[in-house]
PDB file of the backbone (N, CA, C, O) and the ligand in Angstrom, with CONECT records:
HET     ZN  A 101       1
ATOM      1  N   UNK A   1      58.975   6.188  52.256  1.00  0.00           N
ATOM      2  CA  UNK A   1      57.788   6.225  51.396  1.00  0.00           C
ATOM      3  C   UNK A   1      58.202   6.033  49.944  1.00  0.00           C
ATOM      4  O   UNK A   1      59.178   6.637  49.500  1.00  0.00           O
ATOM      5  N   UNK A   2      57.430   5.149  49.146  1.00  0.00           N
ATOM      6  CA  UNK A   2      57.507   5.061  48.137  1.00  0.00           C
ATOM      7  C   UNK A   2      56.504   5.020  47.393  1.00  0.00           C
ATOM      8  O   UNK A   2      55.538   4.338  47.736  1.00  0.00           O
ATOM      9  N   UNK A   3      56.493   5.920  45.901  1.00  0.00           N
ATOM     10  CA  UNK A   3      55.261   6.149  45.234  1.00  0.00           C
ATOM     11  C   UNK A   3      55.341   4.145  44.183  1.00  0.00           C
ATOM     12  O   UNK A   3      54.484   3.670  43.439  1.00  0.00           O
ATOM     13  N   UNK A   4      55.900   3.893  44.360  1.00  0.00           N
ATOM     14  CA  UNK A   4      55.711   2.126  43.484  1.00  0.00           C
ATOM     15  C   UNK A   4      55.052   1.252  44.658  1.00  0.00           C
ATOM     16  O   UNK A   4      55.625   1.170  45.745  1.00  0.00           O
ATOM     17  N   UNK A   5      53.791   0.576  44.405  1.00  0.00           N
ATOM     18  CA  UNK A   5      53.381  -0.132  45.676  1.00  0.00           C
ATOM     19  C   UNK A   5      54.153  -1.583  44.736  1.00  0.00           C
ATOM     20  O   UNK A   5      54.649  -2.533  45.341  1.00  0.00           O
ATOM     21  N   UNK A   6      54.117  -1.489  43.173  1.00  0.00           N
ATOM     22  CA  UNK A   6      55.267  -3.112  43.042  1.00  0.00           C
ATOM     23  C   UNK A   6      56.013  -3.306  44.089  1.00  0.00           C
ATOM     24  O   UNK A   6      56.086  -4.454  44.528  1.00  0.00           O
ATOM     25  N   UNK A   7      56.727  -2.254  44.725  1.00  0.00           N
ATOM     26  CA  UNK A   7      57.719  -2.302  45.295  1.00  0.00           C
ATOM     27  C   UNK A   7      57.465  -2.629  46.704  1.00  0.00           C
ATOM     28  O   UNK A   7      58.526  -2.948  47.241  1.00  0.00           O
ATOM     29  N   UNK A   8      56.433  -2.674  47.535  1.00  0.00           N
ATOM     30  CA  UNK A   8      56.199  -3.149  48.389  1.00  0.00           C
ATOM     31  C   UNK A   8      56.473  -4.362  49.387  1.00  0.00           C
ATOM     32  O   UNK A   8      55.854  -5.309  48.902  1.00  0.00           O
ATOM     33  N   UNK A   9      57.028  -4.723  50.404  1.00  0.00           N
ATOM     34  CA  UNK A   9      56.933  -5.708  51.019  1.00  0.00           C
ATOM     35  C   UNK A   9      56.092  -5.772  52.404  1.00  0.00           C
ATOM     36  O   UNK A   9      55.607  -4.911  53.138  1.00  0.00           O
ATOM     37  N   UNK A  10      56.157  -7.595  52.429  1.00  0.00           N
ATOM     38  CA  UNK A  10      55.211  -7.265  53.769  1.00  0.00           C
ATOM     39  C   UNK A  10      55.947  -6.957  54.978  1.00  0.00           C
ATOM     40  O   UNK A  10      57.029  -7.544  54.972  1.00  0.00           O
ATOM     41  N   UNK A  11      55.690  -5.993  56.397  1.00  0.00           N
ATOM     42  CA  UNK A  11      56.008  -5.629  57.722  1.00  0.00           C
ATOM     43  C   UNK A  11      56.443  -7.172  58.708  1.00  0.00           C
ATOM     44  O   UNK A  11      57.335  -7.501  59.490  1.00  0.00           O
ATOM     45  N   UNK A  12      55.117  -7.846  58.055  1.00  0.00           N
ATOM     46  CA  UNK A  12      55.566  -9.258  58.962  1.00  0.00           C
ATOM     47  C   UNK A  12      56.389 -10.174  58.632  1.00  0.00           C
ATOM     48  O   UNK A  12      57.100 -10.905  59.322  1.00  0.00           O
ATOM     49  N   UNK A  13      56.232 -10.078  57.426  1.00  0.00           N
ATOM     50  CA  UNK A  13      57.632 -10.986  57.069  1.00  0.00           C
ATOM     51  C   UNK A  13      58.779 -11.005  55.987  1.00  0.00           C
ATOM     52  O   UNK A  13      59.705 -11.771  55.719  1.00  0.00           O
ATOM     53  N   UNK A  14      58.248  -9.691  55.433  1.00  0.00           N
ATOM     54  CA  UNK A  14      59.371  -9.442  54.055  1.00  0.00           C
ATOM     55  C   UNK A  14      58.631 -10.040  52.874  1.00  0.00           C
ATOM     56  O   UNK A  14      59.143  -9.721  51.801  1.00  0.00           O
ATOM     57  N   UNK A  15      57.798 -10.649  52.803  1.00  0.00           N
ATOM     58  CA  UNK A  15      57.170 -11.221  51.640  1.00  0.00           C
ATOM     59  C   UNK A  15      56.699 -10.512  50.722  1.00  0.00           C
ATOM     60  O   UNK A  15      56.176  -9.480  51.142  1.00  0.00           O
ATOM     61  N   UNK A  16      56.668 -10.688  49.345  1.00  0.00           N
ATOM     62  CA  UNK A  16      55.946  -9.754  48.465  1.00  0.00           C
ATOM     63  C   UNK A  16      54.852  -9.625  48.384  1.00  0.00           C
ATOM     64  O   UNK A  16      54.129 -10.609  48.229  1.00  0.00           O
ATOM     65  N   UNK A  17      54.293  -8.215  48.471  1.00  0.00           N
ATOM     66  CA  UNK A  17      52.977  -8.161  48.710  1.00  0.00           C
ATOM     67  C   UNK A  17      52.075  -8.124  46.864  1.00  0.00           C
ATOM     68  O   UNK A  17      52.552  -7.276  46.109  1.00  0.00           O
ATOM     69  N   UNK A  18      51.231  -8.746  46.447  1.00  0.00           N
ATOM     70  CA  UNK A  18      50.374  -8.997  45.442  1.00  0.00           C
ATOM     71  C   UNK A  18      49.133  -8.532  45.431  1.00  0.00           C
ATOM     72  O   UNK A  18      48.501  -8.916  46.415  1.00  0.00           O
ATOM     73  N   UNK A  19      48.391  -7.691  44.526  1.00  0.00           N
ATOM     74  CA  UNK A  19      47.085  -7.384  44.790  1.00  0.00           C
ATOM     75  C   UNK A  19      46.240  -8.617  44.294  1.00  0.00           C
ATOM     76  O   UNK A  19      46.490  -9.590  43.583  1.00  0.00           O
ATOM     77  N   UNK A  20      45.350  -8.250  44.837  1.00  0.00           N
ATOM     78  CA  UNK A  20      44.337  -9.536  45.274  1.00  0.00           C
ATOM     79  C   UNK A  20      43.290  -8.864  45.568  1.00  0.00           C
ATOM     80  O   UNK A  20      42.996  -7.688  45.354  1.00  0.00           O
ATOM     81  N   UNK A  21      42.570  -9.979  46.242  1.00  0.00           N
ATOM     82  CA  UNK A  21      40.995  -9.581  46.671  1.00  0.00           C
ATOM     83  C   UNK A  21      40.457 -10.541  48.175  1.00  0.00           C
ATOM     84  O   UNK A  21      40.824 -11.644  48.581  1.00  0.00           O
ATOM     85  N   UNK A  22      39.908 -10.003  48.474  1.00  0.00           N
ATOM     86  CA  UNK A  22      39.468 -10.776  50.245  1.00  0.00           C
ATOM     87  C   UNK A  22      38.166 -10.580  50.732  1.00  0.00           C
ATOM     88  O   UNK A  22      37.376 -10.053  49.949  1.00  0.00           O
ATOM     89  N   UNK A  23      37.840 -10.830  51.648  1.00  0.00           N
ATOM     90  CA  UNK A  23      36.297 -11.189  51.771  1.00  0.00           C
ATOM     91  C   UNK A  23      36.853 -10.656  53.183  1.00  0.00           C
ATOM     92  O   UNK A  23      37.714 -11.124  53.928  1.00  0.00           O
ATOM     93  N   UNK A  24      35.632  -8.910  53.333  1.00  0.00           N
ATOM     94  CA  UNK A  24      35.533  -8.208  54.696  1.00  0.00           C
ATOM     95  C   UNK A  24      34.168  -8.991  55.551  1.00  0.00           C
ATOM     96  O   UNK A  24      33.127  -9.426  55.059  1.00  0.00           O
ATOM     97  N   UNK A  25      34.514  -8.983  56.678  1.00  0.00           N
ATOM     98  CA  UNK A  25      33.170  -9.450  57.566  1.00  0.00           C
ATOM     99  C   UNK A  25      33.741  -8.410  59.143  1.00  0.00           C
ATOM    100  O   UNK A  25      34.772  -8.410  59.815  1.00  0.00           O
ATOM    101  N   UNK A  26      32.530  -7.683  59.194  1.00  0.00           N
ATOM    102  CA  UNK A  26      32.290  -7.106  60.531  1.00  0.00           C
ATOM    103  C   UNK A  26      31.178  -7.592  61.183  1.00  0.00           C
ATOM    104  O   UNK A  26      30.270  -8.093  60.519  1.00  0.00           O
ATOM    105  N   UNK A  27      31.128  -7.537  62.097  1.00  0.00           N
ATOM    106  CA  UNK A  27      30.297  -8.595  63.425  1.00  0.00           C
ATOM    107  C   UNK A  27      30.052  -7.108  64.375  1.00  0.00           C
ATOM    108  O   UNK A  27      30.860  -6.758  65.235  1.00  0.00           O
ATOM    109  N   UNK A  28      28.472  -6.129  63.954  1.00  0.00           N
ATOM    110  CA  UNK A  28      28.649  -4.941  64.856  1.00  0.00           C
ATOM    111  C   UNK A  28      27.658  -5.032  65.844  1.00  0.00           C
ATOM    112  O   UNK A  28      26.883  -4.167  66.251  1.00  0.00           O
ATOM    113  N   UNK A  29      27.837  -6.579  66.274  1.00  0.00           N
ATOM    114  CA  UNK A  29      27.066  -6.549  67.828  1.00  0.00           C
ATOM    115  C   UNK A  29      25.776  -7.063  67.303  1.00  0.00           C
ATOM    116  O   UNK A  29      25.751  -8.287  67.168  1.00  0.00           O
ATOM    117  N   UNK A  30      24.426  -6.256  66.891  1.00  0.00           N
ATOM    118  CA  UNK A  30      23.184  -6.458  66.472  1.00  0.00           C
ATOM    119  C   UNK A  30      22.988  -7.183  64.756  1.00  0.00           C
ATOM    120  O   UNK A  30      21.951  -7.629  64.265  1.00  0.00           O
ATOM    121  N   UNK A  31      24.231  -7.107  64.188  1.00  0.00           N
ATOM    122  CA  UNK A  31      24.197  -7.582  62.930  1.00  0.00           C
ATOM    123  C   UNK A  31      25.097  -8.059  62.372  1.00  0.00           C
ATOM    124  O   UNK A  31      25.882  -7.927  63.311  1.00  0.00           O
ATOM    125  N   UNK A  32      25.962  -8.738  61.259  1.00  0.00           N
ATOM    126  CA  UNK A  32      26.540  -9.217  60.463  1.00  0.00           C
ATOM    127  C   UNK A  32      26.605  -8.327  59.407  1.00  0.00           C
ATOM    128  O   UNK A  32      25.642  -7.690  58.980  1.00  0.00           O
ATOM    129  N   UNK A  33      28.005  -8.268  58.883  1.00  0.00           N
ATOM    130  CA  UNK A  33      27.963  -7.380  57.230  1.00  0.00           C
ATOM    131  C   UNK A  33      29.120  -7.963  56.563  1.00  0.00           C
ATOM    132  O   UNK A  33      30.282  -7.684  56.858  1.00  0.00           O
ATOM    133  N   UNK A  34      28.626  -9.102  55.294  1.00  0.00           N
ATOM    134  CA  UNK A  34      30.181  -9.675  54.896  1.00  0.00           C
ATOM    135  C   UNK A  34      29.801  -8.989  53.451  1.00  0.00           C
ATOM    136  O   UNK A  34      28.695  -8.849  52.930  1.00  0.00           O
ATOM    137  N   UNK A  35      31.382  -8.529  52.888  1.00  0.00           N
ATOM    138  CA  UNK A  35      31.326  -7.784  51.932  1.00  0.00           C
ATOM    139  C   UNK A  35      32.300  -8.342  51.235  1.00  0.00           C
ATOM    140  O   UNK A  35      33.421  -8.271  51.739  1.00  0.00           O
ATOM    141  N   UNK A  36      32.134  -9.143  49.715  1.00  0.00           N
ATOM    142  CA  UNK A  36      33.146  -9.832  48.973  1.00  0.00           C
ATOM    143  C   UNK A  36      34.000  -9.278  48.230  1.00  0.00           C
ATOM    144  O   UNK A  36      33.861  -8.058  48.307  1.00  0.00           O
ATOM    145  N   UNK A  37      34.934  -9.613  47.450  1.00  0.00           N
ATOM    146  CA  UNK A  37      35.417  -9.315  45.899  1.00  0.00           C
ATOM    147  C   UNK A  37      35.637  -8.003  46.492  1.00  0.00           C
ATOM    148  O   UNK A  37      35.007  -7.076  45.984  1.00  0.00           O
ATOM    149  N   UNK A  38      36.816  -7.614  47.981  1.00  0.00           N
ATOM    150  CA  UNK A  38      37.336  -6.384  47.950  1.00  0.00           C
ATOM    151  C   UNK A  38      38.468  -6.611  48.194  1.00  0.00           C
ATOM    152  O   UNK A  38      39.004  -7.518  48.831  1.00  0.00           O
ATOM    153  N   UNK A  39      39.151  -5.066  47.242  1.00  0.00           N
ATOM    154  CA  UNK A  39      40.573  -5.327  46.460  1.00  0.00           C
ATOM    155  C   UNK A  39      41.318  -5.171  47.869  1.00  0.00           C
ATOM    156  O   UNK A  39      40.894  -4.634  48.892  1.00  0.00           O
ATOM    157  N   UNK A  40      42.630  -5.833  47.619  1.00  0.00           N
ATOM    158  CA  UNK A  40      43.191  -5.709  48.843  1.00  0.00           C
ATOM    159  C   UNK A  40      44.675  -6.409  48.201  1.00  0.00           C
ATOM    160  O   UNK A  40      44.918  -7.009  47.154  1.00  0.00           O
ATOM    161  N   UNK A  41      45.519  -6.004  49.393  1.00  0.00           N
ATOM    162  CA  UNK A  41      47.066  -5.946  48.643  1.00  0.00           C
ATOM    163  C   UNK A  41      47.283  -7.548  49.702  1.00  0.00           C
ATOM    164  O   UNK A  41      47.075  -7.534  50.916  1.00  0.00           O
ATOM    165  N   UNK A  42      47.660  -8.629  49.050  1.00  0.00           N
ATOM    166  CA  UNK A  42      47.860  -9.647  49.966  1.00  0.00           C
ATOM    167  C   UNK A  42      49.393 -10.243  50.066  1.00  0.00           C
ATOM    168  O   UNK A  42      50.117 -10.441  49.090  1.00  0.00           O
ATOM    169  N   UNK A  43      49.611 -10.399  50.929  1.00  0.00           N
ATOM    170  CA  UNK A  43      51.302 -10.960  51.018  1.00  0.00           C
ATOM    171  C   UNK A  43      51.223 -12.882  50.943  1.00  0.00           C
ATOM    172  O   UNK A  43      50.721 -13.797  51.596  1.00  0.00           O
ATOM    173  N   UNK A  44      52.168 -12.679  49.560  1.00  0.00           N
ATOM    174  CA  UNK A  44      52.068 -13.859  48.677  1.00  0.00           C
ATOM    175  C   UNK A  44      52.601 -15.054  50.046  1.00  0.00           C
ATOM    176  O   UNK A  44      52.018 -16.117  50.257  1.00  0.00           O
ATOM    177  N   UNK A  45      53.862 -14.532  50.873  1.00  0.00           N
ATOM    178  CA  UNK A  45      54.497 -15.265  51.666  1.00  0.00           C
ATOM    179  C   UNK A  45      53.341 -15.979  53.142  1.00  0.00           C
ATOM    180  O   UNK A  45      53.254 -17.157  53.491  1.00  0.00           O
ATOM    181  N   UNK A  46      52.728 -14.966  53.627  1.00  0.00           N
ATOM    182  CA  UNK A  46      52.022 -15.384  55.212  1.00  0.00           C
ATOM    183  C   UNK A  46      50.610 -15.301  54.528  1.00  0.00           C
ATOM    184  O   UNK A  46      49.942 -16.264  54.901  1.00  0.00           O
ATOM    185  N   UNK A  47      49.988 -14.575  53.746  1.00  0.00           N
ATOM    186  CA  UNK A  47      48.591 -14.253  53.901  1.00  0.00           C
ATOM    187  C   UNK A  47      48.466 -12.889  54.441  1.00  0.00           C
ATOM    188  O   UNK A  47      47.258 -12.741  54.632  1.00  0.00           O
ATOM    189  N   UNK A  48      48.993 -11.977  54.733  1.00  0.00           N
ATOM    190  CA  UNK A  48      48.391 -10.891  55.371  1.00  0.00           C
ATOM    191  C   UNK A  48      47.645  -9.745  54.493  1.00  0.00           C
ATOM    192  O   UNK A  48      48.214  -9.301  53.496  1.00  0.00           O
ATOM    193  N   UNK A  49      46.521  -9.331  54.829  1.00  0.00           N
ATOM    194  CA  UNK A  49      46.185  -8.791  53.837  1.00  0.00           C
ATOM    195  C   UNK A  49      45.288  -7.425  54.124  1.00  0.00           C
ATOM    196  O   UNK A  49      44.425  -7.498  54.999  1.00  0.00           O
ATOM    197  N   UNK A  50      45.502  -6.009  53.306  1.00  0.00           N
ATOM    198  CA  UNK A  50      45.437  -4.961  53.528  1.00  0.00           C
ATOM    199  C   UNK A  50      44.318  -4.184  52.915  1.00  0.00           C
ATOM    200  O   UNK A  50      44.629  -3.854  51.771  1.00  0.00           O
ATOM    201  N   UNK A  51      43.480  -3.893  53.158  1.00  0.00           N
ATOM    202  CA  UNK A  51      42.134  -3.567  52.377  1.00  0.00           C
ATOM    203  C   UNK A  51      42.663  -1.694  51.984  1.00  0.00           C
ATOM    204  O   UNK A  51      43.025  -0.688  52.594  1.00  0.00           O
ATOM    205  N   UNK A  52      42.394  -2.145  50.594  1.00  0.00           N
ATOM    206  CA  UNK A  52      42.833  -0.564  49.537  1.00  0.00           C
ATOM    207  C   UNK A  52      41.750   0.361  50.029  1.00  0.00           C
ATOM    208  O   UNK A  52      40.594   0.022  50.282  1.00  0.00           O
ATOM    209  N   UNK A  53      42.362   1.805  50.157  1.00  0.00           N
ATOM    210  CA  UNK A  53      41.640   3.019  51.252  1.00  0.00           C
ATOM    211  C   UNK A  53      40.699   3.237  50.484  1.00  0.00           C
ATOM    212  O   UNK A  53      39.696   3.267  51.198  1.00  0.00           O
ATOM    213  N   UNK A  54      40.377   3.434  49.288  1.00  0.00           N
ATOM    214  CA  UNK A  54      38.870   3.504  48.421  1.00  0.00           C
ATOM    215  C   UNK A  54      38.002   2.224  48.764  1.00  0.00           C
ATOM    216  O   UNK A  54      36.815   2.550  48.769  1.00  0.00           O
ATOM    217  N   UNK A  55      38.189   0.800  49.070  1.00  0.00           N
ATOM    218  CA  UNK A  55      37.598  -0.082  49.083  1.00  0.00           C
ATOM    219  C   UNK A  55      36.913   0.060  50.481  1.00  0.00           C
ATOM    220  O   UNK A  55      35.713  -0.026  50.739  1.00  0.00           O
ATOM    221  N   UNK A  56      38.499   0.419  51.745  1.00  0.00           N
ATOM    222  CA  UNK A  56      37.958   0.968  52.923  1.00  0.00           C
ATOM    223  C   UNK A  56      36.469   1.271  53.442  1.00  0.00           C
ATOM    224  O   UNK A  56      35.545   0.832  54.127  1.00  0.00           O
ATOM    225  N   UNK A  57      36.998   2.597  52.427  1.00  0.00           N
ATOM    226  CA  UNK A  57      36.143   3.859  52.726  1.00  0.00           C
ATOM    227  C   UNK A  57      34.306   3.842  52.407  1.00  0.00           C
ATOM    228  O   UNK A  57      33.342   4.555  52.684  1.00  0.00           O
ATOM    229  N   UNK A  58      34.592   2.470  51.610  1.00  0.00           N
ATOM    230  CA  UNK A  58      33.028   1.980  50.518  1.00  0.00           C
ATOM    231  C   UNK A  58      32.840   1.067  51.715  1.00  0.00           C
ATOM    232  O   UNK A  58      31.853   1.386  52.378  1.00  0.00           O
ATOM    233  N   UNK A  59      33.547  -0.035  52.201  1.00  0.00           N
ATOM    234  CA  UNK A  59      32.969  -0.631  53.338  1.00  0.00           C
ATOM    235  C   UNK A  59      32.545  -0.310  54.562  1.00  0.00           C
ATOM    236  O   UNK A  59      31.509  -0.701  55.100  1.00  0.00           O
ATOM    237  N   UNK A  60      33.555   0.582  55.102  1.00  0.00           N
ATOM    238  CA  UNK A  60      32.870   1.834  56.256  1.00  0.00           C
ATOM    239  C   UNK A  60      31.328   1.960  56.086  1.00  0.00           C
ATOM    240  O   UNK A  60      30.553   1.439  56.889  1.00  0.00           O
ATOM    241  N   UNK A  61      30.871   2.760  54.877  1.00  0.00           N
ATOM    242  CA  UNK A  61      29.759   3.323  54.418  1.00  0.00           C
ATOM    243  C   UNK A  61      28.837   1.971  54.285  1.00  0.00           C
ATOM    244  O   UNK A  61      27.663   1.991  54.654  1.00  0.00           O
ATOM    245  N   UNK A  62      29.365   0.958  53.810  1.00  0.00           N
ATOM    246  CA  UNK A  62      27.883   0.103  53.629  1.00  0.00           C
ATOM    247  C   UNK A  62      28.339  -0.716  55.572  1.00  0.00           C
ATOM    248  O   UNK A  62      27.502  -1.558  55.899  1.00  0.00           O
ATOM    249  N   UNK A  63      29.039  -0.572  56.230  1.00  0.00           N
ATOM    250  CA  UNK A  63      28.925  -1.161  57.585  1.00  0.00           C
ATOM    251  C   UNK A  63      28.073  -0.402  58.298  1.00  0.00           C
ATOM    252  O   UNK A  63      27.240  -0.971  59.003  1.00  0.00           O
ATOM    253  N   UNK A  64      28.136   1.163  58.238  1.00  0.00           N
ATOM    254  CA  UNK A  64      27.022   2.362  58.350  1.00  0.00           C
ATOM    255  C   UNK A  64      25.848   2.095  58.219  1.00  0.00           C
ATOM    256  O   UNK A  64      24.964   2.135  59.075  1.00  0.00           O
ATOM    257  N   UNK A  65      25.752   1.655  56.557  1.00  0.00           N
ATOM    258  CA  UNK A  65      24.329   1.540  56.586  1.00  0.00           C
ATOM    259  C   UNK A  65      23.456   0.536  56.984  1.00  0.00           C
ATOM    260  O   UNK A  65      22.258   0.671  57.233  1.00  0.00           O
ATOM    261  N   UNK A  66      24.146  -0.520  57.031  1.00  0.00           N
ATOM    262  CA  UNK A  66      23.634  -1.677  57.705  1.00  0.00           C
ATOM    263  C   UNK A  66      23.551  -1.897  59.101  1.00  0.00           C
ATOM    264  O   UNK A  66      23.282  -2.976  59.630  1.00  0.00           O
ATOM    265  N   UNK A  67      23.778  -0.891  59.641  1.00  0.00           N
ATOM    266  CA  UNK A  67      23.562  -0.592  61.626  1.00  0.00           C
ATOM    267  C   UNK A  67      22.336   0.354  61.461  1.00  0.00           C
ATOM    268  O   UNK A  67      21.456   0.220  62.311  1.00  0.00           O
ATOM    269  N   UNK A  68      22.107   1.507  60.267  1.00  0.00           N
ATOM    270  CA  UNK A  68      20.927   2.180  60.652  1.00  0.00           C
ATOM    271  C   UNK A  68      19.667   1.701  59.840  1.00  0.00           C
ATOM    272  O   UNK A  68      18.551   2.217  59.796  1.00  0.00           O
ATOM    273  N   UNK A  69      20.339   0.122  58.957  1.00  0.00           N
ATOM    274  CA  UNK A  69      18.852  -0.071  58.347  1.00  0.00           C
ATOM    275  C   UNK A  69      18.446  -1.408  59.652  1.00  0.00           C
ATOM    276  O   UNK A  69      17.479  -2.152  59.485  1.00  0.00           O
ATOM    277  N   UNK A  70      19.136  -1.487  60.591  1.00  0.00           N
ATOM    278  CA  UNK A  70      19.689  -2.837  61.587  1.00  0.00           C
ATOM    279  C   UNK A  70      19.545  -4.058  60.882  1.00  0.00           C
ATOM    280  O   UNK A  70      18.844  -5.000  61.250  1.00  0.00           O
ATOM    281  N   UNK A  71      20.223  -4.008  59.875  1.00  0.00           N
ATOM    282  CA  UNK A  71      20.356  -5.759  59.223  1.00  0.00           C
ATOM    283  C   UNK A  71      21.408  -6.176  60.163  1.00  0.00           C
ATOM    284  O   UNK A  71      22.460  -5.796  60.678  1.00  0.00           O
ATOM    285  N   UNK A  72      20.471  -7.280  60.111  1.00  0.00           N
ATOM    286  CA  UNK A  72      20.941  -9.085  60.912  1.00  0.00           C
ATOM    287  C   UNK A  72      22.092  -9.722  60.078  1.00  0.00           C
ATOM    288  O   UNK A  72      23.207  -9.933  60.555  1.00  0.00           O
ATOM    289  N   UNK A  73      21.771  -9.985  58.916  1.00  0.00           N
ATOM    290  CA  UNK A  73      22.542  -9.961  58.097  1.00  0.00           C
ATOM    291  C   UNK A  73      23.113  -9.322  56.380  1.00  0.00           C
ATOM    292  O   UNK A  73      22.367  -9.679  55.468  1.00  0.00           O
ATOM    293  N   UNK A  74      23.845  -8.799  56.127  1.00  0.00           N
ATOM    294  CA  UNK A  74      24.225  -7.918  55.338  1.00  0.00           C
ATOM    295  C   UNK A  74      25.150  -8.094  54.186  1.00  0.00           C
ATOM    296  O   UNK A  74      26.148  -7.385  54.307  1.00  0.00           O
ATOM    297  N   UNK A  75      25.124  -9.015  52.813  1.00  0.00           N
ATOM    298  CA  UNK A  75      25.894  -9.446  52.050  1.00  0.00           C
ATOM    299  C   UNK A  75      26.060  -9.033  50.358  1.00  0.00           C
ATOM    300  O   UNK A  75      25.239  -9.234  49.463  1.00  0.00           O
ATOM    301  N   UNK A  76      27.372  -8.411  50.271  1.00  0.00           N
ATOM    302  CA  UNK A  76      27.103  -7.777  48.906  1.00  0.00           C
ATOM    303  C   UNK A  76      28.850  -7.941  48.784  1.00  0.00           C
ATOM    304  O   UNK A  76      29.656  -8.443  49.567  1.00  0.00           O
ATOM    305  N   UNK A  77      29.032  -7.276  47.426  1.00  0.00           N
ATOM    306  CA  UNK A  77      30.584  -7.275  47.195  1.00  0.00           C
ATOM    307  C   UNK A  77      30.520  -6.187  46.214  1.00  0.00           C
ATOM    308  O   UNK A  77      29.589  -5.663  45.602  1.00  0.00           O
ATOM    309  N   UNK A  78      31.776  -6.006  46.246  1.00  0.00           N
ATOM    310  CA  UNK A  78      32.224  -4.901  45.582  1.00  0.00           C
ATOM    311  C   UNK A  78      32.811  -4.678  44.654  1.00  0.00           C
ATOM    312  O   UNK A  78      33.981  -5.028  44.807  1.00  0.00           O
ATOM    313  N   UNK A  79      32.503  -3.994  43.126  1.00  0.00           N
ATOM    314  CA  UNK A  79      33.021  -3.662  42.171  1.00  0.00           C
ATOM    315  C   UNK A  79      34.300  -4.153  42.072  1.00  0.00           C
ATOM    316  O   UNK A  79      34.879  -3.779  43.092  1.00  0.00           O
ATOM    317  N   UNK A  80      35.096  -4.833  41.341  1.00  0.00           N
ATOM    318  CA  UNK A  80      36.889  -5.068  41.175  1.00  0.00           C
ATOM    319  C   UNK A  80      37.225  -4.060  40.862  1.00  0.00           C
ATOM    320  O   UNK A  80      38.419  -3.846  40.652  1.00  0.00           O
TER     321      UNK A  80
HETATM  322 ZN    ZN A 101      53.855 -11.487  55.028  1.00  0.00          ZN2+
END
């Protein structure tokens, strides 16, 4: 464990991982929910990319709410 995420590499391939931003889409059966402009740590080398646990935790909640308002489709983004 290390408290420097600079210091980070990626699991799949050793590549340096870069923060960035990525575009979430969940597919929950009855609806669609794509959620933009969320921060996420991306590996400069393959593409792999890791959605930050506050950004998570905000998409969880609007994937939530968009199953109990049952949107079809569901599109917003999120604060940088
Ligand atoms: Zn990688």
């Amino acid at each position: 464990m290390t408290a420097k995420n600079a210091s980070q590499y990626c699991y799949a391939c050793g590549g340096t991982l870069e923060q960035g931003e990525t575009t979430f889409t969940a597919d929950f059966g009855s609806g669609v929910v794509v959620v933009r402009n969320v921060p996420a740590t991306v590996c400069s080398q393959c593409g792999m990319e890791w959605i930050d646990d506050d950004a998570a935790e905000k998409i969880e909640k609007i994937v939530k709410d968009a199953k109990e308002k049952h949107s079809v489709v569901e599109v917003m983004s999120l604060p940088a």
